[in-house]
C-alpha positions as CSV (number, residue, x, y, z in Angstrom):
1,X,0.1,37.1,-11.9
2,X,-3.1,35.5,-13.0
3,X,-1.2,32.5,-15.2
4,X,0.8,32.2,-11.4
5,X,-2.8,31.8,-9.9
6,X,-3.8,29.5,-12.3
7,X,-0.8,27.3,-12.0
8,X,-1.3,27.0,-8.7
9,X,-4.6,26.5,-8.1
10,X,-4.6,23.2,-11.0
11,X,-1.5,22.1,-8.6
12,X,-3.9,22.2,-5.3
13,X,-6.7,20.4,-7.5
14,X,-4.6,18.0,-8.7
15,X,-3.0,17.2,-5.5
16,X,-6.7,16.9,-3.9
17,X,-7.7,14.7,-6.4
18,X,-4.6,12.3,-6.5
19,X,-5.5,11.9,-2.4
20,X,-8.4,11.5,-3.2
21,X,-8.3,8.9,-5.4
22,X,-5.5,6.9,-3.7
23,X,-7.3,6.6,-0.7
24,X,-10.3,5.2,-3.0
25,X,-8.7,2.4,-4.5
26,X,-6.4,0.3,-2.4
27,X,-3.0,-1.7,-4.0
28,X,-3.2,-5.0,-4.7
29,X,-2.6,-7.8,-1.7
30,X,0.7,-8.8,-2.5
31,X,1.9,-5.1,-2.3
32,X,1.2,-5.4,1.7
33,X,4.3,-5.8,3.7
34,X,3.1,-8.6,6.4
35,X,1.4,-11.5,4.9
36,X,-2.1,-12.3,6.8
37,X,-1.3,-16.0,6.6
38,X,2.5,-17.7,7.3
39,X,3.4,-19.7,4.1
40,X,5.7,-22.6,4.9
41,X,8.2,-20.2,3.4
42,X,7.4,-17.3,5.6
43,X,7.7,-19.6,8.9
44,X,10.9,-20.2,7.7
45,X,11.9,-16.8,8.1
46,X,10.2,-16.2,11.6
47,X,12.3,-19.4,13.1
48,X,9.2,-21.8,13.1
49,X,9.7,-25.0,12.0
50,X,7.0,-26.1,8.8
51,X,7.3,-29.7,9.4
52,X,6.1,-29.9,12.8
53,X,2.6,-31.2,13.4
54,X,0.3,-28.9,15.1
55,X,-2.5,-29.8,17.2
């Protein structure tokens, strides 16, 4: 019963730390879904035309 204990209580520790720890350190920019900033590319994509001049 004790080795059953033991077992799970490195589980709970290890899932508190791995929460921990991914909440610390954030992925890298270019893992994030929605650019901040429309390349030409990306305008492309949301039917906005690159070429035109803006004002």
């Amino acid at each position: 019963m004790s080795e059953g204990l033991s077992i799970l209580l490195f589980i709970v520790i290890f899932s508190l730390v791995t929460i921990f720890l991914s909440k610390r350190f954030k992925l890298s920019q270019r893992y994030e879904r929605k650019p901040r900033e429309l390349s030409q590319w990306n305008s492309l994509d949301k039917g906005i035309d690159p070429t035109d001049e803006r004002s």
